[in-house]
N, C-alpha and C positions, 0 to 999 in steps of 0.2 A: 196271182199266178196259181192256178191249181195243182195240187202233190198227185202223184201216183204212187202204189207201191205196187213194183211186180215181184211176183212170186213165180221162180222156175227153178229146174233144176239143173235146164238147158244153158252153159254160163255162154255157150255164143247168143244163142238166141235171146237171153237174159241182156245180154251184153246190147245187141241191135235191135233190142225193143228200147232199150234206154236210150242210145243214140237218137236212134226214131222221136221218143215222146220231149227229148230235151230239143231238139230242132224244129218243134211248134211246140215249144213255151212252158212246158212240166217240168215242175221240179220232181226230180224222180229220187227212186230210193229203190235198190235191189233188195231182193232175198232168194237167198239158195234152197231153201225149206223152210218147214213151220218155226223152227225155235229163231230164225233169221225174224221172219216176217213177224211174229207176236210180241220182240224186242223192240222191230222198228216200231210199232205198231203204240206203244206201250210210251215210247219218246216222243212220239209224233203224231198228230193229227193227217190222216192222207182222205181225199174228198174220194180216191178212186183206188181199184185194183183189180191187176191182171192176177189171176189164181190159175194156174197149172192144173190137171184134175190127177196127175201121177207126180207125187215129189221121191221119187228116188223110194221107191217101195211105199210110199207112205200115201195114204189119200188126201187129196185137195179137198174131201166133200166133206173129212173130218175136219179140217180146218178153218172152210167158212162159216160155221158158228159161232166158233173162236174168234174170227176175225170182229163180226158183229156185234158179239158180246161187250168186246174190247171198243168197238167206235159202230155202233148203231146205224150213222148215216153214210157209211161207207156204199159208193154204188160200185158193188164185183161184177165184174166179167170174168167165166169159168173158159179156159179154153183147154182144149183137149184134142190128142192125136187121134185116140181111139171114140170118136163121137158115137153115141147112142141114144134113141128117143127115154129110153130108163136113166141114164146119167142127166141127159138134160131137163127133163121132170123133176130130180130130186136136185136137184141145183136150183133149180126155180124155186121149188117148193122153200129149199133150206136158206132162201134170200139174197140170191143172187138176181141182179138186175138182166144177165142175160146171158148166152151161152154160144160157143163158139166153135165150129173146127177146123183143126190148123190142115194145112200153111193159114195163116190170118194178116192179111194185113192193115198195119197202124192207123189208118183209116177206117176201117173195118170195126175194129175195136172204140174208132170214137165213135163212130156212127152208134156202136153197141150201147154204152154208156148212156146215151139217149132215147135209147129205146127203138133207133132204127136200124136195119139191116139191111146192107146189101147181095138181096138174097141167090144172084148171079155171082156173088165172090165166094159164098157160103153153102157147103153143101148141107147143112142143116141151120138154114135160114129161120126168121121168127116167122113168119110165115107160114113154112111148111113147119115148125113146133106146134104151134097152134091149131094147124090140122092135123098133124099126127096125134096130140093129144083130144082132140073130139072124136077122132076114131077108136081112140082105144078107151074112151069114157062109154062109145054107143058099143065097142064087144063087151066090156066088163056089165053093160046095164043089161046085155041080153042075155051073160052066161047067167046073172043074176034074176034074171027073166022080171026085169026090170022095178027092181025093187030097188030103191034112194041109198034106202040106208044100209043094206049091204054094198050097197056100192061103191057109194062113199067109205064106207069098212076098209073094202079091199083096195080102193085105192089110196089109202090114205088122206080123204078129204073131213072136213066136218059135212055133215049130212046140207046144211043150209050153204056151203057152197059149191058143194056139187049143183044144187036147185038151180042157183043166180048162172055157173056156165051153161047152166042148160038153157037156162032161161034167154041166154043172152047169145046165143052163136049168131056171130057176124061172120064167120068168114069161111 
């Protein structure tokens, strides 16, 4: 049986995600905010987790480092009310397997987990992530007038893997 830990600060929606994942087969485990989830976290081995990106004043983006630090293989999904191509970059970046914006539904979220998306359910699908991130790699390369390694600078990439996306756009 696989664990989840979700992290909200929404206790209804906290509440019918947990319904949700215990009615195909998760053991689940709530948390209301960070000092909740790095408890549970710290007791328990969880394979998965829902991370909120607003815990009640507090950032979710500060907390999934912590989360990873504490369990390495944890695969996160960031979900968020207020979705942004800048939130969902640094969620990626900071180790999160994928990113969400709500309404989301629990299907949605497994699909995520796996790295697919249903990007007709998601207004910021992996899909359109993907593109929106090569377009803001080709304005950042041209205000740079296309120099790597400032590029990489200012977006916070290492210079050699800015190269490899560049190298590789598929989509």
């Amino acid at each position: 049986m696989s664990s989840i830990l979700l992290i909200d600060d929404d206790t209804d929606l906290l509440s019918m995600l947990s319904s949700g994942f215990k009615k195909r087969g998760y053991s689940v485990c709530e948390a209301a905010g960070p000092t909740d989830a790095m408890e549970a976290l710290r007791h328990t081995p969880f394979d998965y987790a829902v991370l909120d990106l607003n815990l009640n004043g507090e950032s979710g983006m500060d907390l999934l480092p912590q989360l990873l630090v504490e369990c390495p293989d944890l695969n996160i999904v960031v979900t968020t009310g207020y979705a942004s191509l800048s939130t969902a970059v640094e969620a990626i970046k900071l180790g999160a397997s994928n990113y969400l914006a709500k309404p989301v539904l629990i299907d949605d979220i497994i699909q995520a987990f796996s790295g697919e998306q249903a990007p007709e359910t998601n207004t910021l699908g992996h899909q359109d992530l993907k593109s929106k991130e090569w377009e803001h790699i080709q304005i950042t390369l041209e205000k740079n007038n296309y120099n790597i390694s400032e590029t990489a600078k200012e977006l916070g990439y290492h210079r050699r893997t800015l190269q490899r996306k560049l190298q590789k756009r598929h989509y």
